[in-house]
C-alpha positions as semicolon CSV with decimal commas, in nm:
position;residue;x (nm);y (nm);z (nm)
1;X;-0,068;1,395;0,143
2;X;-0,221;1,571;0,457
3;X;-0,536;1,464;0,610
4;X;-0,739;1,722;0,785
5;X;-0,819;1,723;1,156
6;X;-0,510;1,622;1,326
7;X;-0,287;1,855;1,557
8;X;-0,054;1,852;1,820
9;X;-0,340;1,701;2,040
10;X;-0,485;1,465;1,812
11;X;-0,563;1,143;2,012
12;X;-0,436;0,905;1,810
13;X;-0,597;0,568;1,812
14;X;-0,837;0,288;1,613
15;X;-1,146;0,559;1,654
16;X;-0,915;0,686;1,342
17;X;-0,863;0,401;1,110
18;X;-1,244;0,417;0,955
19;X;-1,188;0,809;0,874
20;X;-0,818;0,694;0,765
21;X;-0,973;0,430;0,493
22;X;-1,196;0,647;0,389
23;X;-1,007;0,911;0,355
24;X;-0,686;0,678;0,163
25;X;-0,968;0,545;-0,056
26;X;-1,101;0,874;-0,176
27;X;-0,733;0,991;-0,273
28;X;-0,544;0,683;-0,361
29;X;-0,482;0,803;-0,704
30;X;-0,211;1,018;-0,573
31;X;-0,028;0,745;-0,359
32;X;-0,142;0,392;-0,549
33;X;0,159;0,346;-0,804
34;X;0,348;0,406;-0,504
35;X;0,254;0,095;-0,306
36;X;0,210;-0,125;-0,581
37;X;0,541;-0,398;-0,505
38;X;0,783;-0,539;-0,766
39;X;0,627;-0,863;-0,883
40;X;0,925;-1,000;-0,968
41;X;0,872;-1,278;-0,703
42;X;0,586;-1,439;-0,879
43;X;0,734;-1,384;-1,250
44;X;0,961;-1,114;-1,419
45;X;0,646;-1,058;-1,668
46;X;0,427;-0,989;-1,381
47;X;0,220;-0,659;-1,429
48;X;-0,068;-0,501;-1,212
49;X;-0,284;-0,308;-1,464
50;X;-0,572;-0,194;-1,243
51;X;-0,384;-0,056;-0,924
52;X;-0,503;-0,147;-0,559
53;X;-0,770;-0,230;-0,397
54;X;-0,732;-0,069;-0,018
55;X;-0,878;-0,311;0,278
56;X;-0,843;-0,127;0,630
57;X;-0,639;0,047;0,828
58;X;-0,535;-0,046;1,168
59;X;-0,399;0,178;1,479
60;X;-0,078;-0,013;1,594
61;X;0,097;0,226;1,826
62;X;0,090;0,646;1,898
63;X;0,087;0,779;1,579
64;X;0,161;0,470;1,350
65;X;-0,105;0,287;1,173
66;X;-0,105;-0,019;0,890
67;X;-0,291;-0,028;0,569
68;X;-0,385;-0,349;0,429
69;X;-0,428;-0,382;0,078
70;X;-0,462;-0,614;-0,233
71;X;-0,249;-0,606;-0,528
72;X;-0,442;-0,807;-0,898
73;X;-0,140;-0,940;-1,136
74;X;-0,099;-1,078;-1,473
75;X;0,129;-1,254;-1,681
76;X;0,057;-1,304;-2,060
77;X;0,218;-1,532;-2,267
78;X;0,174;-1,447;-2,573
79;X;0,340;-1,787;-2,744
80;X;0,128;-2,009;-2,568
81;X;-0,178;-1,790;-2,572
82;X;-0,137;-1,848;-2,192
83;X;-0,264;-1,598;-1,927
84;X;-0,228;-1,665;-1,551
85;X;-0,353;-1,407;-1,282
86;X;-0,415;-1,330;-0,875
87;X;-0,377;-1,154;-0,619
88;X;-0,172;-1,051;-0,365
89;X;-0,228;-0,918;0,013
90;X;0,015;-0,638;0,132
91;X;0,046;-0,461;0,435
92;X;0,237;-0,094;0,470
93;X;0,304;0,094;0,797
94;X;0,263;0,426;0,789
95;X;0,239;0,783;0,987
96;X;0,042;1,046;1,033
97;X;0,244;1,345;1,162
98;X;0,101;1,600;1,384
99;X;0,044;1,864;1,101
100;X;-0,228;1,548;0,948
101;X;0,061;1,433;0,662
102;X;0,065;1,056;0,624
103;X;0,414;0,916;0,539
104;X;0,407;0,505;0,399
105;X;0,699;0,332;0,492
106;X;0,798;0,271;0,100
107;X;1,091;0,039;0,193
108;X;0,824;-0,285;0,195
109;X;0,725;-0,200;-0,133
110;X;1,085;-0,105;-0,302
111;X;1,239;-0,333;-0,535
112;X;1,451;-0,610;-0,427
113;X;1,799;-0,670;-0,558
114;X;2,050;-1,024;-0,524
115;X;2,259;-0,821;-0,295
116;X;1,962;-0,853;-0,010
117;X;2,043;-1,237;-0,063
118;X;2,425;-1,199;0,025
């Protein structure tokens, strides 16, 4: 995903993050099921029907930035006619590269395994 207006002498900084979030919001239908974590933490039934909803983005350093997000979940039990639900807040570094392409660090989104506990 390439965002237009960045070069080689793009001065990178927060006078970018509004133009960033609005530019992540118009096209997060490309990127969303991307970013959207395991829920396994809060319950292997866990689901997120309705994607993200993106916050802001914030200039941390040269050309790295952090999007904040939230994450709506839901787990249905169907025996108990139960239904329990909420949200999460996630945060995702990410680059833009010279040529304007923005690269998410996926690796705080991937799925955990028990070998991370070991």
């Amino acid at each position: 995903m390439r965002i237009e207006g960045f070069d080689s002498s793009t001065q990178h900084g927060s006078q970018w993050n509004r133009k960033l979030t609005q530019f992540l919001v118009k096209n997060k239908d490309s990127f969303e099921g991307d970013l959207i974590p395991d829920l396994d933490f809060i319950n292997h039934r866990a689901e997120n029907h309705t994607g993200i909803d993106i916050g802001a983005v914030e200039h941390q350093t040269i050309n790295e930035y952090v999007l904040s997000y939230s994450v709506d979940w839901d787990i249905y039990n169907g025996c108990a006619d139960m239904e329990e639900n909420g949200t999460i807040q996630v945060t995702i570094p990410f680059t833009v590269e010279h040529d304007g392409e923005i690269k998410f660090d996926y690796s705080i989104v991937e799925s955990r395994s028990t070998v991370e506990e070991f």
